[in-house]
KEKOLBA-639583 format. One record per residue (C-alpha): x, y, z; residue in one letter. Coordinates in steps of 0.02 Angstrom, whole numbers, padded with zeros to 5 digits, always signed. Example, Ala and Ser with C-alpha at 12.3 -4.5 7.8 and 13.67 -1.06 7.14 Angstrom:
2
+00615-00225+00390a+00684-00053+00357s
This chain:
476
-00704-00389-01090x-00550-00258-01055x-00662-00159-00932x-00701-00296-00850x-00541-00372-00815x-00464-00184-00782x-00607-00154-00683x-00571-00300-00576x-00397-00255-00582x-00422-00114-00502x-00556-00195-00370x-00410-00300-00324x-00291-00124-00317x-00413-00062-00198x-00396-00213-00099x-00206-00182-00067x-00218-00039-00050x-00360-00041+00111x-00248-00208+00168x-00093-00098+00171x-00134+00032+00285x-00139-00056+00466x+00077-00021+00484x+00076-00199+00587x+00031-00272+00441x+00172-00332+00290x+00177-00437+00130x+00367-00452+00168x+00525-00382+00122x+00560-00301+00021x+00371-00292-00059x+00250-00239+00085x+00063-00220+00050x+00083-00028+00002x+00230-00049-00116x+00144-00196-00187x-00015-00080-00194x+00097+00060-00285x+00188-00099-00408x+00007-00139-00431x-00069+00015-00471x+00075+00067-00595x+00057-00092-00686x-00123-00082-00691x-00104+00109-00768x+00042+00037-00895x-00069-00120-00959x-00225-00012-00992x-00120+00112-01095x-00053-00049-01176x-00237-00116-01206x-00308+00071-01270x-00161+00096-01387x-00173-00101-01447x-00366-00052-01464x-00341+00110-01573x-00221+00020-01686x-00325-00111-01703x-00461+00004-01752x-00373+00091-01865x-00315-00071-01950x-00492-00113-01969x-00511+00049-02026x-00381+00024-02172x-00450-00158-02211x-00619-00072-02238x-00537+00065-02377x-00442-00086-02443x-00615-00194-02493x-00707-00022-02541x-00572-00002-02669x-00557-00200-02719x-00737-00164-02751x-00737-00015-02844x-00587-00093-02950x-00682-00238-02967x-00830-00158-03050x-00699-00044-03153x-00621-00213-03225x-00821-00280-03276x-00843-00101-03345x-00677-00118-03458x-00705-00283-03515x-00872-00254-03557x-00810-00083-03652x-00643-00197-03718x-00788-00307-03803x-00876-00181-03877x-00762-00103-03957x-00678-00264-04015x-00858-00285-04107x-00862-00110-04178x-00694-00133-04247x-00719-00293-04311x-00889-00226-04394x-00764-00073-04451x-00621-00183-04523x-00759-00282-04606x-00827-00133-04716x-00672-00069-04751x-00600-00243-04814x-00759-00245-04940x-00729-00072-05016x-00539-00133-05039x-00576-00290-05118x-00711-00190-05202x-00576-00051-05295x-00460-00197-05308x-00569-00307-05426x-00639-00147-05521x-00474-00049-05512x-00447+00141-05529x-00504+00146-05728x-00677+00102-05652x-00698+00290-05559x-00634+00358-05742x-00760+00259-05842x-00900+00313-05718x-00855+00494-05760x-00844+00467-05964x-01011+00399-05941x-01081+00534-05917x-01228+00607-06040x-01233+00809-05982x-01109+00932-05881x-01241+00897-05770x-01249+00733-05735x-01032+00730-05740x-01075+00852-05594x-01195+00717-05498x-01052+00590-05518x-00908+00688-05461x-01010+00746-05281x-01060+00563-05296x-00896+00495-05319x-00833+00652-05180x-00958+00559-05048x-00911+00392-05088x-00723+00469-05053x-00777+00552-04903x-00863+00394-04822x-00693+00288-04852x-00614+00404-04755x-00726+00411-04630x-00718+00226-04622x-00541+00216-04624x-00543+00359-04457x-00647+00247-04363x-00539+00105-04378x-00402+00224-04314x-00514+00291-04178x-00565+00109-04148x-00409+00033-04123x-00369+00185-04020x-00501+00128-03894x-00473-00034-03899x-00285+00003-03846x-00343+00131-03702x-00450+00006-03645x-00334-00129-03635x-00212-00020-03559x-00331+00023-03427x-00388-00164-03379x-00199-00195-03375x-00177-00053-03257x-00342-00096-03151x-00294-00307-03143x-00103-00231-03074x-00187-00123-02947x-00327-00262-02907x-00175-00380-02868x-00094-00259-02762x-00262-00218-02672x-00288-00408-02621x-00096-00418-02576x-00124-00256-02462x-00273-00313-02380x-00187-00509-02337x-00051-00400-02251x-00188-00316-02159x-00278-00466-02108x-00096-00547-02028x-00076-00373-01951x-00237-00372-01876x-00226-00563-01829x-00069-00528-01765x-00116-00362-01638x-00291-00481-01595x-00181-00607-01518x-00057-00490-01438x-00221-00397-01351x-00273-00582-01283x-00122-00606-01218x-00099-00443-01151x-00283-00488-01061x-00204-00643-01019x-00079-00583-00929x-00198-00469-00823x-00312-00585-00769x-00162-00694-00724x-00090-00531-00602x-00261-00517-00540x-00261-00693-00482x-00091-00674-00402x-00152-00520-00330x-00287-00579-00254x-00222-00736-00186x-00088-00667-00095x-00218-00544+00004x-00354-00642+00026x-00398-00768+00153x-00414-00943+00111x-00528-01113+00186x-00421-01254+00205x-00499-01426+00251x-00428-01494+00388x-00298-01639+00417x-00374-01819+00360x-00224-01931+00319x-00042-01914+00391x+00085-02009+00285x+00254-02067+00339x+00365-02039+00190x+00554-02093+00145x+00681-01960+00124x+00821-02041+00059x+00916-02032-00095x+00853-02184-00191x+00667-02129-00137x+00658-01955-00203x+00556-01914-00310x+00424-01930-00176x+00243-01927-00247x+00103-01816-00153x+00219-01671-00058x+00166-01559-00179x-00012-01587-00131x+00013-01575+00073x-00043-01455+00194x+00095-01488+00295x+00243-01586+00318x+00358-01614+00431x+00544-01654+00431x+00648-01756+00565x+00820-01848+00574x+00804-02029+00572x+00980-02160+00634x+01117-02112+00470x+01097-01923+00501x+00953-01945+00362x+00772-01894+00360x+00612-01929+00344x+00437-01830+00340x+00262-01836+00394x+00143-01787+00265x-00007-01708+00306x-00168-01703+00199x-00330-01625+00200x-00361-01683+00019x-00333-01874-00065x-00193-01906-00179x-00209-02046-00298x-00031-02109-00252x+00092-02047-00103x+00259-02112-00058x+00364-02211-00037x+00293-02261+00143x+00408-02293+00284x+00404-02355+00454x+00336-02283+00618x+00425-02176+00754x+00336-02124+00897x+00363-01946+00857x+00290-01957+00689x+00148-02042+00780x+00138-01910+00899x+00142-01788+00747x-00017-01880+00657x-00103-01879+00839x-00095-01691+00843x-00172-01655+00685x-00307-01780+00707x-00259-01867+00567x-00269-02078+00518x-00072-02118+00540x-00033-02227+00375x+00145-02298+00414x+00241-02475+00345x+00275-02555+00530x+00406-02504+00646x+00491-02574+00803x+00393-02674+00927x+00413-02522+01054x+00335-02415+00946x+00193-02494+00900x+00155-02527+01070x+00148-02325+01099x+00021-02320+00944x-00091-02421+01065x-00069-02362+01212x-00095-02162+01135x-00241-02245+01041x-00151-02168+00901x-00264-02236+00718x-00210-02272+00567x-00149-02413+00450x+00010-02515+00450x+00039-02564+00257x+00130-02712+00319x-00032-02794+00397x-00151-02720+00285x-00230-02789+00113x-00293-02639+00058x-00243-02631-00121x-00214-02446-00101x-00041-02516-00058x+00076-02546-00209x+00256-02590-00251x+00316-02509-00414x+00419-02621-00476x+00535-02482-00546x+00613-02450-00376x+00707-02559-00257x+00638-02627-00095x+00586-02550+00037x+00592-02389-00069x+00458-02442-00178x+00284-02447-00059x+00149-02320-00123x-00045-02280-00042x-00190-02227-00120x-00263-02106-00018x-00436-02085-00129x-00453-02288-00102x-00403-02309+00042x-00573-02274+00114x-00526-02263+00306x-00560-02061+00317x-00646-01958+00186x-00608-01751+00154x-00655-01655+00301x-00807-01544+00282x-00740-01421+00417x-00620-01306+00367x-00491-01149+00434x-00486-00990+00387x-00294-00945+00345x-00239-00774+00358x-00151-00673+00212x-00053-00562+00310x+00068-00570+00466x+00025-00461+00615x+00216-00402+00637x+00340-00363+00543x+00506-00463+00560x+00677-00445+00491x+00721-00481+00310x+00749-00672+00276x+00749-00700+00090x+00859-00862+00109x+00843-01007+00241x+00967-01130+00259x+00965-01273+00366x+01092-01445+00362x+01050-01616+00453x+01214-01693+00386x+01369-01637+00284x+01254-01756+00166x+01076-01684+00183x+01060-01489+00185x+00898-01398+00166x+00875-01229+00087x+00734-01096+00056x+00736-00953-00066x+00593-00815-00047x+00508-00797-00210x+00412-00620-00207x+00295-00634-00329x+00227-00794-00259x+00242-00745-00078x+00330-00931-00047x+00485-00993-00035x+00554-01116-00160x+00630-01273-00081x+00814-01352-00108x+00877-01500-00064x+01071-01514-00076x+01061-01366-00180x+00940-01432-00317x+00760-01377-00332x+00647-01484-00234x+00539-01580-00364x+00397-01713-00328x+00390-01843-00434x+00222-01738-00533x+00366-01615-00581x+00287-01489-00446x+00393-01383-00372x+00410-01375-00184x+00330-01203-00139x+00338-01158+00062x+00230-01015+00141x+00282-01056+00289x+00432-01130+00376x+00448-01170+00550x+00616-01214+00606x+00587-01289+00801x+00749-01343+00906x+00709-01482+00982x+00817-01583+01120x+00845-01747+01046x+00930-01917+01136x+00970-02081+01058x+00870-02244+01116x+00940-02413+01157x+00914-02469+00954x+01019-02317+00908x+00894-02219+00835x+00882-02019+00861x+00706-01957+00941x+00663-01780+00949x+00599-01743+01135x+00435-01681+01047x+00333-01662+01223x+00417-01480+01309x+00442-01326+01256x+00588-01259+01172x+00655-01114+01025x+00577-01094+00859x+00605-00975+00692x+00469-00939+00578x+00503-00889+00435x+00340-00813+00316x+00322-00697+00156x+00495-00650+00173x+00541-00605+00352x+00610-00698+00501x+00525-00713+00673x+00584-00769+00832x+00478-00872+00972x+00446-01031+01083x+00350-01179+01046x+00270-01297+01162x+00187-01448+01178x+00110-01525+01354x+00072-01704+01292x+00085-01828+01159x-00100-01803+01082x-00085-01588+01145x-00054-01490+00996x+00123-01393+00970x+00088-01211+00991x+00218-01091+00912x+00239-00905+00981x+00304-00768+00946x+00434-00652+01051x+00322-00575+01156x+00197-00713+01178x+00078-00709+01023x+00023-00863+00982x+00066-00885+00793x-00064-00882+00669x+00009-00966+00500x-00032-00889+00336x-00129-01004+00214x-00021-01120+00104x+00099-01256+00124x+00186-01264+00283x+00361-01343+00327x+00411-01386+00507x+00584-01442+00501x+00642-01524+00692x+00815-01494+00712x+00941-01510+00846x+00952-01361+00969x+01077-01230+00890x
């Protein structure tokens, strides 16, 4: 399993390392394909030196477990040995004490007058010879007896020293080898984690340099942007979205989906930019009325979608924990008016040029609404703010941007009072991707037409894959 997650490790090395050469070509300050490429290759050199020295001490652990149960064993069959030895010679010595107790009670009942009277008996020099080597033997064999016992209990004590020695060490062994086992549990889990953690660089790895198919545009939601509607549900989930001022100096955004969230929202009214937006993208507008001159431009742009205020669909919902009209939600998977597209775009991984450093965007509609971007390197994204606080959906997601176009737009104020980006032109734009800053021109020649962003010198630009922000702001 390490070779194969080192070897694709290094696959994905190899990969950077070919996607780094063309010079026109950048990851983004200050990590660019090559010096990702070198951060890559050190780490993969530093993790397999982790995973062969985690490996050999693992091994040797198992190595030491191994000499631990060949020695429980062998003290194992010592301790049978001894106590079958201990018995033994708790037999012979009981055998022993036994004789020995009968010759004492023997010369106690007969006394030492007994040995005397044996001698007296005697009818010859010769036979007081037989009884004196007779009583000499009879000597000699209490003796003997009375050395076993010694020898006996001498045993007995050696052997019972021994199986005291043997049941210490045995406890010690099985002690030893429990340490083992946590230390080799232990450096088991630290490997997977270590593997873990590799196959969780290679998938950052290869995300960030490889191309990716994303479906294309089905749904466009209008969403509410103000205080008491945040946390919105579904941004986390768009392709793209866009951000425009609405009458307060607030905002609003147009969600766009390729994919269908259970619940998105809270769904706000139409303005014919937003319309305009949805007709561009092909998507089915989904919107909670608007004025009468507005709706009258979705018909005569033949713009489609759904007005939640005239629809039944219950895909529409009210949660009752929020406050009118902050409080609509859709159903995009139940909605049933447009299913996932099976056509899809490629999305490049790269840029084609390399722009200045821009590790921190920061935008402000009001002295009450201010946007903000910080570049996050190892994700190749920028994290969103909104008045200075990490941009959170209400899933918990956090707000991750590839890319972020900021477009100037001209902007006048109709007779109701309510600011309208002049969407249809041509104007300034930044675009801001992987960590650099690029300068160019959008345009757009008619309300369905889509906007085209380019570069300095005339490029049309080609958006990396991910989550995209267009954020329409008043000309600088």
């Amino acid at each position: 399993m390490r070779k194969v997650v080192l070897c694709a490790i290094i696959v994905a090395f190899l990969m950077l390392s070919i996607a780094g050469e063309p010079t026109r070509r950048a990851l983004g300050n200050p990590l660019d394909p090559r010096q990702r490429a070198e951060q890559s290759a050190r780490e993969v050199r530093e993790l397999e030196a982790a995973l062969n020295a985690m490996e050999e001490s693992i091994a040797s652990r198992q190595e030491r477990v191994r000499e631990v149960d060949n020695e429980l064993t062998r003290v194992r069959n010592t301790l049978v040995y001894t106590r079958a030895r201990e018995r033994q010679a708790e037999a012979k010595l009981a055998s022993l004490t036994a004789s020995l107790g009968q010759r004492v009670r023997m010369v106690y009942m007969r006394g030492g007058a007994s040995y005397i009277s044996l001698l007296l008996r005697a009818e010859s020099f010769g036979d007081l010879f037989i009884r004196l080597a007779y009583m000499a033997r009879l000597f000699r064999h209490d003796a003997t007896l009375i050395d076993s016992v010694r020898a006996e209990q001498t045993v007995l004590r050696e052997s019972r020293r021994v199986l005291q020695a043997e049941q210490q060490r045995l406890t010690s062994l099985e002690q030893q080898r429990a340490a083992e086992q946590r230390n080799l549990a232990s450096e088991k889990r630290e490997l997977a984690r270590l593997l873990e953690r590799a196959r969780a660089k290679l998938a950052g790895d290869l995300a960030l340099v490889s191309p990716r198919a994303e479906r294309l545009p089905v749904y466009g939601v209008v969403i509410d942007n103000i205080a008491q509607a945040r946390p919105q549900w579904g941004l986390a989930q768009a392709g793209m979205i866009y951000e425009y001022e609405v009458e307060g100096r607030i905002t609003r955004y147009l969600a766009i989906f390729g994919t269908l969230p259970e619940r998105v929202g809270p769904v706000r009214s139409a303005r014919a930019h937003s319309a305009m937006l949805a007709l561009e993208n092909g998507a089915h507008f989904v919107y909670s009325g608007g004025g009468a001159d507005v709706l009258d431009l979705l018909r005569q742009w033949e713009v489609t979608g759904t007005d939640a205020i005239r629809s039944r669909s219950p895909s529409f919902t009210r949660d009752a924990a929020r406050r009118a009209p902050h409080n609509l939600f859709v159903n995009l998977a139940t909605l049933g008016s447009r299913a996932p597209s099976d056509d899809v775009q490629i999305r490049p991984a790269y840029l084609p040029f390399t722009g200045e450093e821009a590790l921190r965007i920061e935008l402000a509609y009001s002295r009450e609404h201010a946007v903000s971007y910080v570049y996050v390197p190892e994700q190749g994204a920028y994290r969103r703010y909104v008045n200075g606080t990490v941009h959170r959906d209400a899933s918990g997601a956090t707000i991750m941007a590839r890319n972020v176009f900021v477009q100037f737009v001209p902007h006048r104020t109709d007779l109701l009072g309510r600011p309208t980006p002049q969407l249809v032109g041509s104007g300034t734009m930044h675009y801001y991707a992987l960590g650099q800053r690029f300068t160019g021109t959008w345009q757009k020649d008619s309300p369905e037409s889509p906007t085209r962003f380019y570069y300095a010198d005339g490029t049309p630009v080609e958006r990396i894959f991910g989550q995209t922000w267009v954020q329409i702001v008043r000309p600088e």
